[in-house]
Residue, then its C-alpha position, 0 to 999 in steps of 0.5 A: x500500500x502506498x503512503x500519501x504524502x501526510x502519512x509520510x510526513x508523520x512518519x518523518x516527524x515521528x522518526x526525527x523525534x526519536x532521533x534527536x533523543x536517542x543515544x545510539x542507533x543501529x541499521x540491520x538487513x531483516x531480509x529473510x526473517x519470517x512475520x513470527x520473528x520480526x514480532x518477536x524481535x518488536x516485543x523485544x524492542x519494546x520491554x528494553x526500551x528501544x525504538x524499532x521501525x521498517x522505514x523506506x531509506x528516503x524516509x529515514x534519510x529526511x528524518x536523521x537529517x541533522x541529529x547525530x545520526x546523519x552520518x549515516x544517510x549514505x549507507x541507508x539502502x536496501x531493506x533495513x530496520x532501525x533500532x533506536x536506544x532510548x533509555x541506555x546507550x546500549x540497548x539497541x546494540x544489545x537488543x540486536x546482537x542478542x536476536x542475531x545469535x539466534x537468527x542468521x537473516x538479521x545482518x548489521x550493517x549500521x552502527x551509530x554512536x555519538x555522532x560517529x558511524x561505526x561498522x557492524x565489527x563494533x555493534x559487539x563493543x556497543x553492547x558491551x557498555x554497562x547499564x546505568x545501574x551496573x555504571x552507578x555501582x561501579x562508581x559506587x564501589x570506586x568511591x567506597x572503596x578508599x573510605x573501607x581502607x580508611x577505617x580498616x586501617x584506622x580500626x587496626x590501631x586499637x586491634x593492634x594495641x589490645x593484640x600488643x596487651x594480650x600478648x603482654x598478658x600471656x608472657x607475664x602469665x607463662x613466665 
């Protein structure tokens, strides 16, 4: 069925829309994945937070023209779906390489990070970042760590003293 130029239009602000708030983007061929796969990878998409859509590449071209996307016009052809992470940086990535391990058909040719394009080798580095949870206790442990040796050390002072005394004790005891 074809679009009229209204229905293109919305699909075009809609898509510019995500695109100017997403964190990452990737691109991946979906020829040769049945209808009962391509539900499964949308139901995916929705419960992590990504943004998954088939646009025409026209269509696609106008609505990532000047978000840090636009790197990615040129190689924007043949039949693709794009994934969008909305909430953590990774999750496309994760979303994609995670449903590619157990279909061969998807293919990714597209990765987007930061305004840079990366190729389809880095969609593995891309899914490998940490959520914002595991960041924060990262950082979390990063920062608790000095202030643990602290008291450790200060708490050893008196363990040493008593230790010291104790020995003391036992030495008078056995003599």
């Amino acid at each position: 069925m074809a679009l009229n130029l209204d229905d293109k239009k919305v699909i075009v602000s809609e898509l510019a829309t995500v695109a100017a708030s997403a964190h990452s983007a990737v691109a991946a061929e979906y020829r040769g994945l049945s209808v009962a796969q391509m539900t499964a990878l949308r139901r995916q998409a929705r419960s992590s937070g990504v943004y998954l859509r088939v646009v025409k590449n026209n269509l696609a071209k106008r609505a990532i023209e000047g978000t840090d996307f636009e790197c990615m016009q040129p190689e924007l052809h043949g039949p693709l779906i794009l994934a969008f992470s909305e909430e953590e940086p990774s999750s496309a990535a994760r979303l994609v390489k995670d449903f590619a391990k157990e279909n061969d058909q998807l293919k990714v040719r597209l990765v987007s990070f930061g305004g840079q394009l990366m190729g389809a080798n880095d969609l593995d580095r891309l899914a490998s970042l940490p959520t914002r949870e595991e960041a924060l206790s990262q950082l979390l442990a990063t920062m608790k760590a000095p202030l643990d040796k602290f008291a450790r050390t200060v708490n050893e002072v008196p363990g040493k003293l008593v230790r010291t005394v104790a020995a003391i004790r036992d030495q008078k005891q056995a003599a």
